[in-house]
N, C-alpha and C positions, 0 to 999 in steps of 0.2 A: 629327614630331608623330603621334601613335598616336590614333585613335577608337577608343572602348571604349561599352558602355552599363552604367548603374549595373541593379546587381544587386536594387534595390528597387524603380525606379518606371519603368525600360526606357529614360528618358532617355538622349540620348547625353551622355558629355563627355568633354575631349581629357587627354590626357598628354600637356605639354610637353617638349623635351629637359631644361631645366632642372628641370623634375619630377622625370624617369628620374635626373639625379644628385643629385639632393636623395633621394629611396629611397635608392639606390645606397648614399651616404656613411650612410646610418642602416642599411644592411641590413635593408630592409622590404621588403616587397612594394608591388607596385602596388596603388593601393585599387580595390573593387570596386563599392564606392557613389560616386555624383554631389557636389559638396561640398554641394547643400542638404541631401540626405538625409544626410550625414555628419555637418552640424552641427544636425540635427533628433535624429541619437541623443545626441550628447555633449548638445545641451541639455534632453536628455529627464531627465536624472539630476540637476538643478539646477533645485531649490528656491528662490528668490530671493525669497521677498516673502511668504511664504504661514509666519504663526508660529502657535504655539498656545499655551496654558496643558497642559500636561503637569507626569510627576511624573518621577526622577529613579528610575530603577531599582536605583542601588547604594543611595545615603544617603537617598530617599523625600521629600526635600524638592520643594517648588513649584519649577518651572522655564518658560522662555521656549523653545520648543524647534521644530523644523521638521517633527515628526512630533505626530502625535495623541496621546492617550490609550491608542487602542485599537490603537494600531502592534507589527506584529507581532515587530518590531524592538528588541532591547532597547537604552535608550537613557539614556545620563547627563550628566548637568550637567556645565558648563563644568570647575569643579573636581573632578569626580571623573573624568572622562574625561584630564585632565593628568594627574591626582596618579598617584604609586605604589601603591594601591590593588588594584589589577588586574594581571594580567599579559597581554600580547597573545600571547604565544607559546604560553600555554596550551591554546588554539583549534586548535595547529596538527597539519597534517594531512601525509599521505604524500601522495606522487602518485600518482593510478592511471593506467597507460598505456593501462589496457583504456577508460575513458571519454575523452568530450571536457573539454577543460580547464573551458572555461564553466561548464559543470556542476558539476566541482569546486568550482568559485570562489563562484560562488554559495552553496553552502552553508556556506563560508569567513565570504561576507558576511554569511549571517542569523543565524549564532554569533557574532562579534565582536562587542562593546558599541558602539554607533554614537556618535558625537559629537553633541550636540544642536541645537548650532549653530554654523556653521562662522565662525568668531572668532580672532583673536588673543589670547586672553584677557590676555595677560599686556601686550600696549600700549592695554587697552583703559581707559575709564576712566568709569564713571557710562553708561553705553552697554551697557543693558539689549536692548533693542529694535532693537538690527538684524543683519545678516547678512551674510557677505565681506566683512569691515571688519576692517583692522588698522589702530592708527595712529589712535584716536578719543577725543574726551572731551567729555563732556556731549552726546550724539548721539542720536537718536528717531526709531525706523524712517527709517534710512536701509539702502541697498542698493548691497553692488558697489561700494564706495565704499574713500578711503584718504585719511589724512593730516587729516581733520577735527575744529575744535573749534565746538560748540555750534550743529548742524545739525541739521533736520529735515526729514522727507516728504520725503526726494533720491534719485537714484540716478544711477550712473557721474561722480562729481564727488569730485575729488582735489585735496589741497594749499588747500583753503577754510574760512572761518570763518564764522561768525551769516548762515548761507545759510540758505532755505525752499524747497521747491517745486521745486528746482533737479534738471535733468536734465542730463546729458553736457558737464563741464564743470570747466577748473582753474585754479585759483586766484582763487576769487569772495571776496568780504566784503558781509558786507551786503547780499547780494542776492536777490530775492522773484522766482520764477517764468521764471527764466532760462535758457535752451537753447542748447546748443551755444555759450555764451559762455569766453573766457578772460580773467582778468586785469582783472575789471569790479568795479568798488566804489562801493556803494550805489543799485545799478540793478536796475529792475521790468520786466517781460514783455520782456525781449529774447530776438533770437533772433540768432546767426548771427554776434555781434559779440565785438571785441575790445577792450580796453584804453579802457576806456570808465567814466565816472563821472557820479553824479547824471543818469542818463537812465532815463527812462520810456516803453513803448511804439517799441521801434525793434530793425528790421531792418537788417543787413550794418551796424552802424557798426563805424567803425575811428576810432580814439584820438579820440573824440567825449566833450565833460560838458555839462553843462544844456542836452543836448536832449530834445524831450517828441514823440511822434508820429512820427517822423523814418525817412527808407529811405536806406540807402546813402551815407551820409554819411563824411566825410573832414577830419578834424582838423578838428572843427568846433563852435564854441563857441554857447549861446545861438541855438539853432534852433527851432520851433515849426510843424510837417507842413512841415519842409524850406524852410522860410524864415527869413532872420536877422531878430533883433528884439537893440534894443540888451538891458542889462541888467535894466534895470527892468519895462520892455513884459514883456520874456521871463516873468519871476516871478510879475506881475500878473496875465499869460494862463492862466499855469500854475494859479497858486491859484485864478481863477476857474472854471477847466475843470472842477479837483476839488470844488471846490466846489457846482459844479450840474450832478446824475444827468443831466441833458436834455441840455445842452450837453459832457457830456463820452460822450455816446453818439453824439452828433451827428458828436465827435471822432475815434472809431473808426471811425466809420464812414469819414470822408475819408482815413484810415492806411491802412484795408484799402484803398481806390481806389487808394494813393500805390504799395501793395506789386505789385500788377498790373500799372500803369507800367513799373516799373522793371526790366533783365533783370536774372537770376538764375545763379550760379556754376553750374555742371555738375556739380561736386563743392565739398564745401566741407576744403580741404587748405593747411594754414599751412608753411609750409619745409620742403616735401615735393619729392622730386627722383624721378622717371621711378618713380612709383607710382599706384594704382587704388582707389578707394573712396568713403570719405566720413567725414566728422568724423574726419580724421587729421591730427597735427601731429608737424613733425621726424621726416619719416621718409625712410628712402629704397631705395630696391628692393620697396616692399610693393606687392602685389596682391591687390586684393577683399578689401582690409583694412579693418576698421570699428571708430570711438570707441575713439581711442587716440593715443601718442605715443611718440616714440623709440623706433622700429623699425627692422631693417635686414635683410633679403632677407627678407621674411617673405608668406605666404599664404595666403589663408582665416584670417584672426585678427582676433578682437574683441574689446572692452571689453580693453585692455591698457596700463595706466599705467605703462609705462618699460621702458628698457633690456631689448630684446627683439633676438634675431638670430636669423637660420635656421632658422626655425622654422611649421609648417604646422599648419591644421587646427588652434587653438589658440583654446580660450572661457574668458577669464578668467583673466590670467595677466600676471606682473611681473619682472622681470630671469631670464628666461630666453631658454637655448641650446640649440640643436641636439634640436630636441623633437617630438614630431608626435601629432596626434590625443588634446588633451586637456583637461580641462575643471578651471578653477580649480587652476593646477599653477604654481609656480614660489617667488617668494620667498624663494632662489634656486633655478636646477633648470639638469641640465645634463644632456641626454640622458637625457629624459624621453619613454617612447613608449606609447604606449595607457593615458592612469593618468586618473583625479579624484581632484579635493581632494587632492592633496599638501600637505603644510601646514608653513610652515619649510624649505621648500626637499625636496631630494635632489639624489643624482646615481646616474646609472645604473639609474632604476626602470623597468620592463615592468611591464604589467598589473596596479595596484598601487591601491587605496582609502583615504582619510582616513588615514596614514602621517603621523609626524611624524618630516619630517627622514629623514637616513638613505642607503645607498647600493648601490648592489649587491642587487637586491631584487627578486623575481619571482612576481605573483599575491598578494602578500602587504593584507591589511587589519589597519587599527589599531595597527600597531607604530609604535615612538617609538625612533630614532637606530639601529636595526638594522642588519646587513649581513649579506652572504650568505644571503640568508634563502627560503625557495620555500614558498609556502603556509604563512606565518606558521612554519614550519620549519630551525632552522638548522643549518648545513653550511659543513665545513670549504671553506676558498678554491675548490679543485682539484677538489672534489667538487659547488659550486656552478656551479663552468662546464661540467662536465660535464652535469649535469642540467639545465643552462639550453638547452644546444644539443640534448641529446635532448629536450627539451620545445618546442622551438621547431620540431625536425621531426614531430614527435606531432602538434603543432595544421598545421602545413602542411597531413599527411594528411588532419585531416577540416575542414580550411578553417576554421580560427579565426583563423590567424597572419595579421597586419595589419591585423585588425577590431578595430573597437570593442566593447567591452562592449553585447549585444542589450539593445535597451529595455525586454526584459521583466523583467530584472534590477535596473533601478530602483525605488530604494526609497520614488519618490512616484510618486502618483497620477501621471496624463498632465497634468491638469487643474491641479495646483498646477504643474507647470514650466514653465519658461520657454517650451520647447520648444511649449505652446499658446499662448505670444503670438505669433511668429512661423510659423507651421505649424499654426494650429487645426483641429480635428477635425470 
């Protein structure tokens, strides 16, 4: 076990042996920041939630977009950022050895046409207003989300339909104001619960319907604050509750008493085997892993709906492998190291921005299915790996290799990222 202190805030934190060969099998260095401060840069570049009314820089039409107006960034519409339109290679640049690479890259990013809003456009459907969404139809300001028809006001909720309000959570129907639920249909303010229907007001239920008020409940039919009442009782109470503002305040109130009673999971982990976190299901080897499902050796990684392995240091991310330090990357991706927003997948990206698809790719922004490519540049195979390895000792020398992308290179505000809801200033 190696002590080290992060290079941002003096903090100590450890390198595990299983760390040292997780580097190792990537040929990365050891990082030099702590993982909060690691996951306060990646989520400094992630805009989640924050739209505008803008205009579309190639064809000038009205757009839905994540930058302003007055962004310094040139920026286009869903369709004109796909279409043929444009060329990304046009942008592209030599390396200079005499500078740091960041520096380059940077000015990589404020020439390349930026994406407006980071979408699948092409599985999308009637799903103007939201953002990280593939996979949506009839959908309204939702975020960070996947698989949904006819949702609104949600975020981290996958595989769901006619959901509202819904936070961190998969496969809901019909459900208003729901947290950390999975597999629940036509259920109000839960939290914590699973496989649950027609309830209202209830914490930790598991495979529970018409309960109203309820904590911690266990296959349990016709409950009302954790007491049974036959069928009828049940319905009667229920309609009366909502029915009168006094007595259904009266109501909450004895919920909240019931929820203080009762203890409380440590973590909340659904078919998870020798892992560490919270709001994780089906996973197994993950550590300080958070809101997500079907993972396996994975660490420091969030918000991630499915088929995830071996992979570190990872915000935002779907059927990826072998990957480290990255934000909104996979779809698929496979040896994936220091990138955001890869979109439609890769394999083999370094240092790489809004990319669609593609492989073999180093520092590159905006290209679409590329390969061999170094600062939006192409290059023959032999010639590609040669410059990939002299630019990989370039940045050793002046200490970029292994870093993430510095926050000052983000192209929003602090204040619209996510990175201030977790880490505020």
């Amino acid at each position: 076990m190696q002590l080290t202190h992060c290079k941002n805030c003096s903090q100590p934190f450890k390198i595990a042996p299983e760390d040292e060969r997780f580097y190792k099998k990537l040929k990365v260095p050891h990082p030099t920041h702590c993982p909060d401060c690691r996951l306060q840069r990646r989520l400094a570049f992630r805009n989640e939630r924050n739209l505008y009314n803008s205009t579309c820089a190639l064809c000038n039409k009205p757009m839905i977009a994540l930058f302003p107006e007055d962004t310094p960034f040139t920026v286009y519409c869903q369709n004109c950022w796909w279409s043929d339109k444009w060329e990304p290679h046009k942008y592209a640049q030599e390396i200079d050895f005499d500078r740091p690479f960041f520096e380059q890259w940077g000015e990589l990013f404020h020439k390349v046409p930026m994406l407006g809003i980071v979408n699948d456009r092409q599985s999308l459907v009637n799903s103007d207003y939201v953002n990280y969404m593939t996979d949506a139809k009839n959908c309204y300001l939702c975020f960070a989300a996947n698989y949904l028809e006819d949702c609104m006001h949600s975020d981290y909720i996958w595989e769901s339909k006619d959901t509202v309000d819904c936070s961190n959570g998969t496969a809901l129907e019909l459900c208003y104001e729901c947290t950390d639920c999975d597999k629940c249909y036509n259920c109000n303010h839960l939290t914590n619960s699973q496989s649950c229907s027609d309830c209202t007001l209830g914490y930790d239920l598991k495979n529970c319907h018409n309960s109203f008020a309820c904590v911690q409940l266990r296959n349990a039919r016709y409950y009302f604050l954790n007491k049974k009442l036959n069928k009828e009782e049940y319905k009667k109470r229920v309609a009366k509750t909502l029915s009168d503002p006094t007595l259904l305040e009266q109501t909450q109130k004895e919920y909240e008493k019931l929820t203080y009673k009762h203890p409380r999971e440590y973590t909340r982990q659904l078919r998870c085997e020798n892992s560490t976190g919270d709001a994780i299901k089906n996973c197994k080897n993950c550590h300080d892993c958070f809101e997500g499902y079907g993972g396996e050796d994975l660490k420091w990684v969030i918000n991630f709906p499915g088929k995830l392995k071996d992979c570190y240091d990872i915000s935002g991310c779907a059927r990826l492998e072998l990957s480290i330090e990255g934000q909104a990357v996979g779809l698929p991706g496979y040896n994936i190291r220091y990138c955001h927003t890869i979109i439609n997948g890769g394999r083999d990206m370094t240092y790489c921005a809004f990319t669609d698809g593609g492989r073999e790719q180093f520092g590159c922004v905006g290209t679409k299915k590329a390969k061999h490519c170094i600062l939006n540049k192409q290059y023959s195979p032999e010639e590609y790996k040669r410059l990939c390895k002299k630019l990989i000792a370039h940045m050793t020398e002046t200490g970029e290799w292994g870093e993430f992308f510095p926050a000052e290179l983000s192209p929003f505000k602090y204040e619209e990222t996510v990175a201030n809801l977790y880490f505020p200033l």
